[in-house]
N, C-alpha and C positions, 0 to 999 in steps of 0.2 A: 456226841456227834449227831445223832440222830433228833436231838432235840432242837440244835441249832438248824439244821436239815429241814425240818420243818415250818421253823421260824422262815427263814430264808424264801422258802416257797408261798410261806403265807402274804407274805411282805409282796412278794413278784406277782401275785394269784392277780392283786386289785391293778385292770385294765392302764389307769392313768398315770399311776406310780411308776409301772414297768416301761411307759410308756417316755418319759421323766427317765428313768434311768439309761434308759437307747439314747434319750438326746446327749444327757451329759455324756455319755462313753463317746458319740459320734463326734463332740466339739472341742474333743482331746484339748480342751482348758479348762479351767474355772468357770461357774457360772452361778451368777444371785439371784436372789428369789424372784427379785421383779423382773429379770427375765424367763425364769420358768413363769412363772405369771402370767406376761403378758404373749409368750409363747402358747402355753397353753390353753390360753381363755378363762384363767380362775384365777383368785382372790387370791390374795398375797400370802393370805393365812394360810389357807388352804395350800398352795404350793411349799410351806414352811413346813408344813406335816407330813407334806410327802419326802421330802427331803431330809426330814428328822428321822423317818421311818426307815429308808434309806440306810441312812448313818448307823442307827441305832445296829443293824446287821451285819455293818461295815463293807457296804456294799461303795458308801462315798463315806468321804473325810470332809473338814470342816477346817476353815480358818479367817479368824476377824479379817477385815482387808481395813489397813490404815491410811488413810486418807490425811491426818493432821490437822483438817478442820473440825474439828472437836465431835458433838455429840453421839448416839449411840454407834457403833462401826457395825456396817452390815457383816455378812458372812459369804463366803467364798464358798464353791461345793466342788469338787473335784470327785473323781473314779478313784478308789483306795486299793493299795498295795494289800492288803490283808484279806480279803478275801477269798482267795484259798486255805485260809484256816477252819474258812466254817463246813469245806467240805474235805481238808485234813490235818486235823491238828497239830498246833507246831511238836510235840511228844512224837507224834508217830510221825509226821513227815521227816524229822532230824535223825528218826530209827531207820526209815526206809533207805535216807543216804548213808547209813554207816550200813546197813547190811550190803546195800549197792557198790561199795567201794571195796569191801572184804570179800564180795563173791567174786566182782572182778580180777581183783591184788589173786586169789587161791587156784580160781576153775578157766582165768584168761577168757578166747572165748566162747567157752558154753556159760560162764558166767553172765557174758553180754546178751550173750540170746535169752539167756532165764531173767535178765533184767526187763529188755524189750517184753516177753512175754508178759508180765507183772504190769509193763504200763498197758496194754493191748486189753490184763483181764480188768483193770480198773477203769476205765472204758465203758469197758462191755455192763460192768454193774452199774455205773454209774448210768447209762443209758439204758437197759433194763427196769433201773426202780423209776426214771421219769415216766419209760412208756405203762407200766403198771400201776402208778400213782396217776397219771393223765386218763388214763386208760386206751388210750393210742390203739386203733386199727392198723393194723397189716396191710390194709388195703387202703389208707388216706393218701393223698395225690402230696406232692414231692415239694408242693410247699406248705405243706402244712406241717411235715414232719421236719422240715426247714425252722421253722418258728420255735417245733420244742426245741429242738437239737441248739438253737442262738438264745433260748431262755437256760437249757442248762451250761451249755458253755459261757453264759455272761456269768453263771451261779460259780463256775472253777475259776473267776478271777479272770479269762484270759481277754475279754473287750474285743468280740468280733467283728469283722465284717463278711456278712454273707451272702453268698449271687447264685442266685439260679441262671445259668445261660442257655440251656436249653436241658429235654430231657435227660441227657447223656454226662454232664459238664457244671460241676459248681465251682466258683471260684471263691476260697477263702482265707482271712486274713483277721492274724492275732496282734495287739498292741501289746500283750503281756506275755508272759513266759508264766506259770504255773510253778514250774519246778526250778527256776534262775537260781537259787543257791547254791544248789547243788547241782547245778551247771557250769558255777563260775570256778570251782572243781575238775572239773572231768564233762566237759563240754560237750566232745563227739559222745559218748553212751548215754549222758540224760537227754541229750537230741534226739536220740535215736528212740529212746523210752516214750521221751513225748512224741514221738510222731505217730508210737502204735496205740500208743494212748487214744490222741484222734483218731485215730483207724478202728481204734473199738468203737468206739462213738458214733462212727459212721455207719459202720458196716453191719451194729446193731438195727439201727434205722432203713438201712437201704441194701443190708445182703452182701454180695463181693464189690467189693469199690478197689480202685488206685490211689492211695495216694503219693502224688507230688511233691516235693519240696520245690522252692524257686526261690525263695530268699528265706533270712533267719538271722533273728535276732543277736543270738549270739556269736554271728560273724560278721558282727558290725553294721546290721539292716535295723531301719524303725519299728520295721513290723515280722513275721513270719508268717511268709504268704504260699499257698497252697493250690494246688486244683486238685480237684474230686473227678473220677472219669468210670464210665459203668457203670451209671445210675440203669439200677431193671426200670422198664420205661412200667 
């Protein structure tokens, strides 16, 4: 885990690449080389590489696009569903749902609240080692800890979008579910897991926060959309 971890980060470190990876997430389709290319101002090659590298992490997926008029078939790039493996492997993510589903079936719920707790503390670690690997100030202004906070949440697979609306007020929004399998299961408590999940995340970064639900995937919305509220100025 800790080696793909790293991988993962090294891959995001390089400016253009991570740069390449926000557009694709943003354009929720497919997109080929020669428009990262001609998007980004470099060679064909060169945008190939970064989208190899990409892949290679499984941060995107790949697929011929056929066309029918013969010669070589370019490549498609899309945002990959697998991406939360590299920060939890399918072994333990498939353990965490059978323990989850057994605490709940035995303790009802103080079961549910020791669920939530578990996404709240995975969270807090996972935003902990960014800010001690980044080396992150306490005291950096509120978009700067914006930018880690959408570089590790793009790294859990969930394809952000995030807003500072003023100092008090962020507004944000997931294309992915992290934990969907085990949500298509038992929906209300991995909901609820993931929400304190992002509240670790947050609250590590910015101290006591609200958060909001407003919509959610798993009841039928495209996206699970959020506000942040009591931000310390």
């Amino acid at each position: 885990m800790e080696n793909e971890t790293l991988k993962l980060t090294s891959v995001l470190a390089d400016p253009t690449r991570f740069a390449i990876y926000q557009y694709v997430v943003a354009s929720h389709r497919q997109v080929t080389v020669q428009e990262i290319a001609d998007h980004f101002d470099i060679h064909p090659n060169v945008a190939r590489l970064h989208l190899t590298k990409l892949e290679d992490v499984n941060l995107l997926a790949s697929c011929s696009e056929k066309t029918g008029k013969g010669g070589r078939p370019s490549r498609l790039y899309s945002v990959s569903e697998q991406v939360v493996n590299l920060q939890f492997p399918p072994r333990d993510y498939q353990l965490l749902a059978e323990i989850a589903i057994d605490t709940l079936v035995s303790l009802g719920e103080p079961g549910q609240k020791a669920l939530r707790e578990m996404g709240r503390r995975f969270g807090q670690e996972a935003a902990k080692r960014a800010i001690e690997m980044e080396r992150i100030q306490s005291n950096a202004d509120a978009e700067v800890k914006l930018d880690y906070i959408r570089r590790l949440i793009y790294a859990q697979g969930l394809n952000p979008e995030i807003e500072l609306l003023d100092e008090h007020t962020i507004k944000f929004r997931i294309f992915n579910c992290t934990f969907k399998e085990a949500a298509k299961k038992m929906p209300e408590s991995i909901c609820q897991m993931h929400q304190t999940f992002l509240r670790g995340i947050f609250e590590t970064f910015f101290g006591d926060i609200t958060l909001i639900e407003e919509n959610s995937i798993m009841g039928g919305c495209r996206t699970c959309d959020y506000t942040v509220l009591k931000l310390p100025s």
